[in-house]
MMTF fields as JSON, N, C-alpha, C and O atoms, coordinates in Angstrom:
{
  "mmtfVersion": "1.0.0",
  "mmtfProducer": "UNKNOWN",
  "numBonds": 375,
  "numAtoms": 376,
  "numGroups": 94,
  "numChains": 1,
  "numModels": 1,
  "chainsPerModel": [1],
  "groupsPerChain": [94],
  "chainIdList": ["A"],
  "bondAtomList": [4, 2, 8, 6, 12, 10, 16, 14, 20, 18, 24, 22, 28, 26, 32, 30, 36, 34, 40, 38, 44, 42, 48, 46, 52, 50, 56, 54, 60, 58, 64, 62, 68, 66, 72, 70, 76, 74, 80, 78, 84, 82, 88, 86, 92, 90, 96, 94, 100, 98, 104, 102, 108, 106, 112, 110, 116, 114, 120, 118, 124, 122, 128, 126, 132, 130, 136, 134, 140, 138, 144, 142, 148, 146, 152, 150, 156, 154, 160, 158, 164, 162, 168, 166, 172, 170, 176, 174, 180, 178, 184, 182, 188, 186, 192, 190, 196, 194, 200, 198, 204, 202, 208, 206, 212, 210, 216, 214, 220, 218, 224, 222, 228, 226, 232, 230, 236, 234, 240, 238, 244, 242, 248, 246, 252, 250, 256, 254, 260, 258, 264, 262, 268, 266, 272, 270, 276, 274, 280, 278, 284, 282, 288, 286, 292, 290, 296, 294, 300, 298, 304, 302, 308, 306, 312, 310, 316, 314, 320, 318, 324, 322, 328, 326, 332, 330, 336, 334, 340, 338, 344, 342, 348, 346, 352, 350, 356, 354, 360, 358, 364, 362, 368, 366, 372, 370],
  "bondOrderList": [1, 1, 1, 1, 1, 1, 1, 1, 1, 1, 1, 1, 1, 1, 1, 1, 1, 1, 1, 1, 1, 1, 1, 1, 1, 1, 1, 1, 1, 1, 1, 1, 1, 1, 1, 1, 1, 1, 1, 1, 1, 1, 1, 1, 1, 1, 1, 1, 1, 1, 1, 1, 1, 1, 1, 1, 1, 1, 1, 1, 1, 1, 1, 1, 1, 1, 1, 1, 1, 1, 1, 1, 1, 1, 1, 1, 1, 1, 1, 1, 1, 1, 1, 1, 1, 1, 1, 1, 1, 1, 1, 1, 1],
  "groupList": [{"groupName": "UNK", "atomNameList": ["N", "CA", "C", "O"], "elementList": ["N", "C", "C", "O"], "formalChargeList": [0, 0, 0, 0], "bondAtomList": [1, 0, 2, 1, 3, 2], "bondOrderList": [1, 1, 2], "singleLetterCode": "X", "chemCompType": "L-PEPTIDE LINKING"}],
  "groupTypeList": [0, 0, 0, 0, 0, 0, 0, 0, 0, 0, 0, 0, 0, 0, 0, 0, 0, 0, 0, 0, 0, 0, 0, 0, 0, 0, 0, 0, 0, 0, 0, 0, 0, 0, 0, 0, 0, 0, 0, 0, 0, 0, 0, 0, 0, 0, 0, 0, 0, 0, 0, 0, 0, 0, 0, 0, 0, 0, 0, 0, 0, 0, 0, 0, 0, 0, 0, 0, 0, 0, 0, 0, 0, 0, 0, 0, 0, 0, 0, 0, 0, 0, 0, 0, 0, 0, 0, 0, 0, 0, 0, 0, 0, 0],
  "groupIdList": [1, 2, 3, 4, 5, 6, 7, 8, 9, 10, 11, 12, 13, 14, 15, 16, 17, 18, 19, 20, 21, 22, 23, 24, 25, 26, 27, 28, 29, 30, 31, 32, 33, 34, 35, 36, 37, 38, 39, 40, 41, 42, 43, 44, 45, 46, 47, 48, 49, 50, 51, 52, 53, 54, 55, 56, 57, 58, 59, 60, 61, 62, 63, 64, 65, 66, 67, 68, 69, 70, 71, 72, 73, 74, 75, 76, 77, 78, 79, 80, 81, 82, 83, 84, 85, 86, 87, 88, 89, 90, 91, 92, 93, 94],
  "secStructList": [7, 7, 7, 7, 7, 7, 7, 1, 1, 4, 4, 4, 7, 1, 7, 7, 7, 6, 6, 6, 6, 2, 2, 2, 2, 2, 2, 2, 2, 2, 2, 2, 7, 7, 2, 2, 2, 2, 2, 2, 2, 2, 2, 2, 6, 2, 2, 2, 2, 2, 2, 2, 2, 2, 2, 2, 7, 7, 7, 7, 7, 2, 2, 2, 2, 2, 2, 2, 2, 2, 2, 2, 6, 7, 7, 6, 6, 6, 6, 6, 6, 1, 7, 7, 7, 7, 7, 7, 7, 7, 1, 6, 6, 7],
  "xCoordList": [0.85, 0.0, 0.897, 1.867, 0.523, 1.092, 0.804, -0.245, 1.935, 1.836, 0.876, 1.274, -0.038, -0.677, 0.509, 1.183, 0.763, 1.26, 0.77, -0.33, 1.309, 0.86, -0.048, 0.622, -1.193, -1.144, -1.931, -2.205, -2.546, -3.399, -4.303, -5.111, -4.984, -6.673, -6.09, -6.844, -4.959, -5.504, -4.45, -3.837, -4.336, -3.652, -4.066, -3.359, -5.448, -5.427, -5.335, -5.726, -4.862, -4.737, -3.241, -2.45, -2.842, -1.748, -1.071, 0.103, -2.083, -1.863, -2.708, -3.247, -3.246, -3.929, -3.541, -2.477, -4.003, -3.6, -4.761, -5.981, -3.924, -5.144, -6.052, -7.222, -5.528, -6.856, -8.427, -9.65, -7.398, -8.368, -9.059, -10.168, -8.817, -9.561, -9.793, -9.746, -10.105, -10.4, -11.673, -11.709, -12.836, -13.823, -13.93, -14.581, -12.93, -12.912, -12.063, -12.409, -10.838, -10.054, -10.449, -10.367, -11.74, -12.33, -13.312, -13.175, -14.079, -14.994, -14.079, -14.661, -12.826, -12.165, -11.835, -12.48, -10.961, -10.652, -11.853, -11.767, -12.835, -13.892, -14.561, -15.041, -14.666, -15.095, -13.658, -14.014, -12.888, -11.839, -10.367, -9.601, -10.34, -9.342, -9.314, -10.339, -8.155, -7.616, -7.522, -7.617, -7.337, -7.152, -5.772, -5.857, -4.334, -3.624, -3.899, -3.439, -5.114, -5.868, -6.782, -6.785, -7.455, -8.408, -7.42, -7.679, -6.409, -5.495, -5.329, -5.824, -4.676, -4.367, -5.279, -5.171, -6.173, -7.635, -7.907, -8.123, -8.028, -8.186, -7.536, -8.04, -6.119, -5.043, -4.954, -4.692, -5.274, -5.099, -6.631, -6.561, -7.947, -9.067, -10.183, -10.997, -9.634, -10.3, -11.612, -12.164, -12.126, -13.636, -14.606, -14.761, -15.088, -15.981, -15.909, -16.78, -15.326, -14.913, -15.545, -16.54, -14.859, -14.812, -16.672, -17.328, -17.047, -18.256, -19.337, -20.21, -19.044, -19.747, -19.761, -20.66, -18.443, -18.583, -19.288, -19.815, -19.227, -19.977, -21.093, -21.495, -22.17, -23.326, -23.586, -24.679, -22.768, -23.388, -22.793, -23.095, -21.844, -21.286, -23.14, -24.158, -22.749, -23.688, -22.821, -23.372, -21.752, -21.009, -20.606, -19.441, -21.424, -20.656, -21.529, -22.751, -20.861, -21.82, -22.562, -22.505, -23.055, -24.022, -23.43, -23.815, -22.128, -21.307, -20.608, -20.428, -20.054, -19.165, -20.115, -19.721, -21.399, -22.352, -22.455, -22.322, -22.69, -23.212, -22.296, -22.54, -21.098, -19.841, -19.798, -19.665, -19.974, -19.482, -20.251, -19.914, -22.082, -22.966, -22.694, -22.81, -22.275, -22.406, -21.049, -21.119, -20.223, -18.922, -18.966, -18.532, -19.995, -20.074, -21.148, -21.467, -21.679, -23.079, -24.099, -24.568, -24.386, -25.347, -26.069, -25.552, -28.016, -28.978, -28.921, -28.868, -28.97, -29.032, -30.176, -30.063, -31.488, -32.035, -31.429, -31.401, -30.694, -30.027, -28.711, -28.507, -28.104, -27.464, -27.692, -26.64, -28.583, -28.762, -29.95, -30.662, -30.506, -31.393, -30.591, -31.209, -29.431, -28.572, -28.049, -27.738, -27.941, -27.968, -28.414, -29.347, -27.99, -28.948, -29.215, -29.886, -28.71, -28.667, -30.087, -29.974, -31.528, -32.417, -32.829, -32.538, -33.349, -33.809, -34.448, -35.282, -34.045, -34.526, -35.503, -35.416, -36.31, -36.707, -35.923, -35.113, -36.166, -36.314, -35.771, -35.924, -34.984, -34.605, -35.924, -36.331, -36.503, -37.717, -39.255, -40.36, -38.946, -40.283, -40.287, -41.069, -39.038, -38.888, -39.522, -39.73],
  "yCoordList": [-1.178, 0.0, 1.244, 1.509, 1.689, 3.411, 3.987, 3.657, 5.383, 5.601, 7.211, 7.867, 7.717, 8.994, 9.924, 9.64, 10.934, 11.905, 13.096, 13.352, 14.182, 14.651, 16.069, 16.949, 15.952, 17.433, 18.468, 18.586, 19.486, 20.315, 19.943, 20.872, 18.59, 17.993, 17.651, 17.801, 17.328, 16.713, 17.929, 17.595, 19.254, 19.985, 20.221, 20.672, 19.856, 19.558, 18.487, 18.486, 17.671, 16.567, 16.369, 16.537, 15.828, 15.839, 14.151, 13.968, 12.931, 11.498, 11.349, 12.436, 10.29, 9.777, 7.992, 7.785, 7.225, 6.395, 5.828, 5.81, 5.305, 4.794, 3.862, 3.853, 2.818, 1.981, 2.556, 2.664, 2.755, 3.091, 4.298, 4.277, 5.677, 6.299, 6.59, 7.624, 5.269, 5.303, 6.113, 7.09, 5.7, 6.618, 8.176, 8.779, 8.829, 9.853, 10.369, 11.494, 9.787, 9.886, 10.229, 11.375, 8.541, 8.436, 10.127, 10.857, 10.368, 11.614, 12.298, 13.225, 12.779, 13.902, 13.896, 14.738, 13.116, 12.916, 13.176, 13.927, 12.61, 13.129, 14.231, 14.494, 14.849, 15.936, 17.517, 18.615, 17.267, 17.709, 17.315, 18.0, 16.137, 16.006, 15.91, 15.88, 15.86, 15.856, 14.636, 13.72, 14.439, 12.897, 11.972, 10.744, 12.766, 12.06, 11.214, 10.105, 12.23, 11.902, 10.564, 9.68, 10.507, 9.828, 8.643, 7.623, 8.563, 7.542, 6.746, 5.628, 7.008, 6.729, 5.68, 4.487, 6.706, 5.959, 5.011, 4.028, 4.772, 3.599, 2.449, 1.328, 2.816, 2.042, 1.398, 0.228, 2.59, 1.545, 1.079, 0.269, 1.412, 1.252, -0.111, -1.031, 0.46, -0.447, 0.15, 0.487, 0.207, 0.661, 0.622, 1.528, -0.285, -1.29, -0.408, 0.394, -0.575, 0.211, 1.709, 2.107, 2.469, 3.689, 4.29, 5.138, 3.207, 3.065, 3.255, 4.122, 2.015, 1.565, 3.807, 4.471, 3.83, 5.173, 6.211, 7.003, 6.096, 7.307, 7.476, 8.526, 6.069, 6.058, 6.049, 6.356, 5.775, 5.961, 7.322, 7.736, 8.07, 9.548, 10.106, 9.873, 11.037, 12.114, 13.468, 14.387, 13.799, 15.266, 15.314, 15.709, 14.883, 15.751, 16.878, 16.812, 18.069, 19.055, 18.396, 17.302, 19.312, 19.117, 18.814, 17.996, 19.712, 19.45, 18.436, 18.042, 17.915, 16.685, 15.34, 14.192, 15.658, 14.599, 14.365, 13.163, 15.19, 15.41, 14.344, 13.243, 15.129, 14.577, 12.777, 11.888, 12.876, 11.271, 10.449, 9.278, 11.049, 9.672, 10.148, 9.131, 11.427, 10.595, 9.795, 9.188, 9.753, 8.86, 7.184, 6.204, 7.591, 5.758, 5.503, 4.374, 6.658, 6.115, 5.511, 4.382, 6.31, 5.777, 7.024, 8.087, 6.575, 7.592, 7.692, 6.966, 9.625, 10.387, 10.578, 11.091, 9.993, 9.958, 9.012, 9.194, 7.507, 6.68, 7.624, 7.536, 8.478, 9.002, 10.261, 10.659, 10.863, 11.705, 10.642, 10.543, 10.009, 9.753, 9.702, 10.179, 9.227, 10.052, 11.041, 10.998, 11.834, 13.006, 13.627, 12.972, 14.817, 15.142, 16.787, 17.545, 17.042, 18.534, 18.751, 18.539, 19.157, 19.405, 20.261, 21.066, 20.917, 22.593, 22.984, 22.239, 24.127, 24.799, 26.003, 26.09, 26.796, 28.202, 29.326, 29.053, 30.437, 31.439, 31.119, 29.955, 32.153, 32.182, 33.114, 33.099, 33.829, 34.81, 33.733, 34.128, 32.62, 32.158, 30.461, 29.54, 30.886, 29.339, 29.633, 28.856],
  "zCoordList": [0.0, 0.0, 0.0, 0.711, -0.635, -0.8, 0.248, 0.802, 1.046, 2.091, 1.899, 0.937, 2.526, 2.372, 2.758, 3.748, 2.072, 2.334, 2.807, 2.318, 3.822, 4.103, 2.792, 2.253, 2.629, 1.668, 1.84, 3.034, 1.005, 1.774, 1.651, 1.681, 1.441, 1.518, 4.03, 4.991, 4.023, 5.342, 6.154, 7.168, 5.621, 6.684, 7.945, 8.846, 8.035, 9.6, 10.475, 11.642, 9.94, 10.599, 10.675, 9.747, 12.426, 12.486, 12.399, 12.077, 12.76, 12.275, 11.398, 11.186, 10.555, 9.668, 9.528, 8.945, 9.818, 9.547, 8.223, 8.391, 6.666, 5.673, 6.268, 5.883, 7.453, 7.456, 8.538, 8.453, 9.399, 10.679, 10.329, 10.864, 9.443, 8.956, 7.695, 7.03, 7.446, 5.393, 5.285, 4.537, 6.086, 5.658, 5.48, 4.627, 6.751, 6.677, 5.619, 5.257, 4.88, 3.577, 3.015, 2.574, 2.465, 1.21, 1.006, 0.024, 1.975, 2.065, 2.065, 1.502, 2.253, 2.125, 0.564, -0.06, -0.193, -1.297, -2.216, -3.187, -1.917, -2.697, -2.865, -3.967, -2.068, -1.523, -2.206, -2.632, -2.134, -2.74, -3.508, -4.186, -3.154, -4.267, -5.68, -6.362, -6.138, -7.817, -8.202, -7.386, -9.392, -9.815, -9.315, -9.294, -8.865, -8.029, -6.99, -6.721, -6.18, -4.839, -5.017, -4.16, -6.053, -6.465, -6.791, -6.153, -7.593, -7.897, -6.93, -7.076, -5.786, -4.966, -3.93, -3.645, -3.551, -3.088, -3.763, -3.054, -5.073, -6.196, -6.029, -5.964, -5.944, -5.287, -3.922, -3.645, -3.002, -1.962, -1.445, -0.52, -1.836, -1.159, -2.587, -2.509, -3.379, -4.765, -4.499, -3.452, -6.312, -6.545, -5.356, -4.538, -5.376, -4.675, -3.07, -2.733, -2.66, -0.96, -1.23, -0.624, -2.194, -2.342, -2.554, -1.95, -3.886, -4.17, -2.928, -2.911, -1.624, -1.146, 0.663, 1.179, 0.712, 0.829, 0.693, 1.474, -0.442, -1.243, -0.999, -0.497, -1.422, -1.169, 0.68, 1.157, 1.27, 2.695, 3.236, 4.355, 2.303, 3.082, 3.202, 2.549, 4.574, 4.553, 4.42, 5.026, 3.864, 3.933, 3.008, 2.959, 1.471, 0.522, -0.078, 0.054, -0.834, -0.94, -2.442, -3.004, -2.637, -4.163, -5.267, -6.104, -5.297, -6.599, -7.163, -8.315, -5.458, -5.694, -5.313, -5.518, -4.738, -4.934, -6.197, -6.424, -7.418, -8.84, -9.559, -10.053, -9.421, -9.848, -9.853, -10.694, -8.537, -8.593, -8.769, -8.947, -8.763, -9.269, -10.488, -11.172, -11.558, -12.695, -13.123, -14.191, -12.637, -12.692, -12.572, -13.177, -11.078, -10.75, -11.828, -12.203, -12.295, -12.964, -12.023, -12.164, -11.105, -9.752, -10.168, -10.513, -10.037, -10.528, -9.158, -8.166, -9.663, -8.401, -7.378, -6.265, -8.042, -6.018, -5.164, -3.947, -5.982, -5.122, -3.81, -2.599, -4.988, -4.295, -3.433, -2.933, -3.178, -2.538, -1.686, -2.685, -0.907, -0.453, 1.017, 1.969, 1.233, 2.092, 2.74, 3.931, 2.127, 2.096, 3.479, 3.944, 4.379, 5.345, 5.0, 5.701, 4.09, 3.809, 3.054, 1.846, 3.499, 2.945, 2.426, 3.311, 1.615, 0.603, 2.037, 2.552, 2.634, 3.456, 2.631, 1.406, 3.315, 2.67, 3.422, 4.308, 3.077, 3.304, 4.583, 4.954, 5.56, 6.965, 7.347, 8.509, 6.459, 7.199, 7.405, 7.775, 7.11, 6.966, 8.422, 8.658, 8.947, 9.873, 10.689, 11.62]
}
């Protein structure tokens, strides 16, 4: 396994270990990383893991939700039905 390096996806973090916090990785990498980042994750976590992530993250925003069901090719109410971020209204109307 390839070792994580430190970069600016985990500058706040001062340990990381890949196994014991893959989930929080995988949601970080996704959530902002580049295709190095993504490489990597590929590498050391395989599809399937990463996949199975995704659909149970509740913290990714809209964009990189978008992004990655159309990548995995997962229809997006599958993927947002997770989700906890709901269409709020108006702050004048709560």
């Amino acid at each position: 396994m390839k070792t994580l390096q430190k970069t600016s996806l985990f500058w706040d973090i001062d340990r990381l270990d890949p196994q014991k916090h893959e989930k929080f990785i995988i949601e970080r990498i996704l959530t902002f990383g580049d295709e190095n980042d993504f490489k990597w994750a590929l590498d050391t976590y395989g599809e399937e893991r990463i996949k199975k992530y995704f659909l149970e993250s509740r913290n990714l925003d809209k964009k990189s939700l978008s992004f990655w069901c159309q990548y995995f090719n997962f229809d997006y109410l599958k993927c947002t039905q997770n989700q906890s971020v709901k269409k709020q209204g108006p702050f004048w109307k709560r």
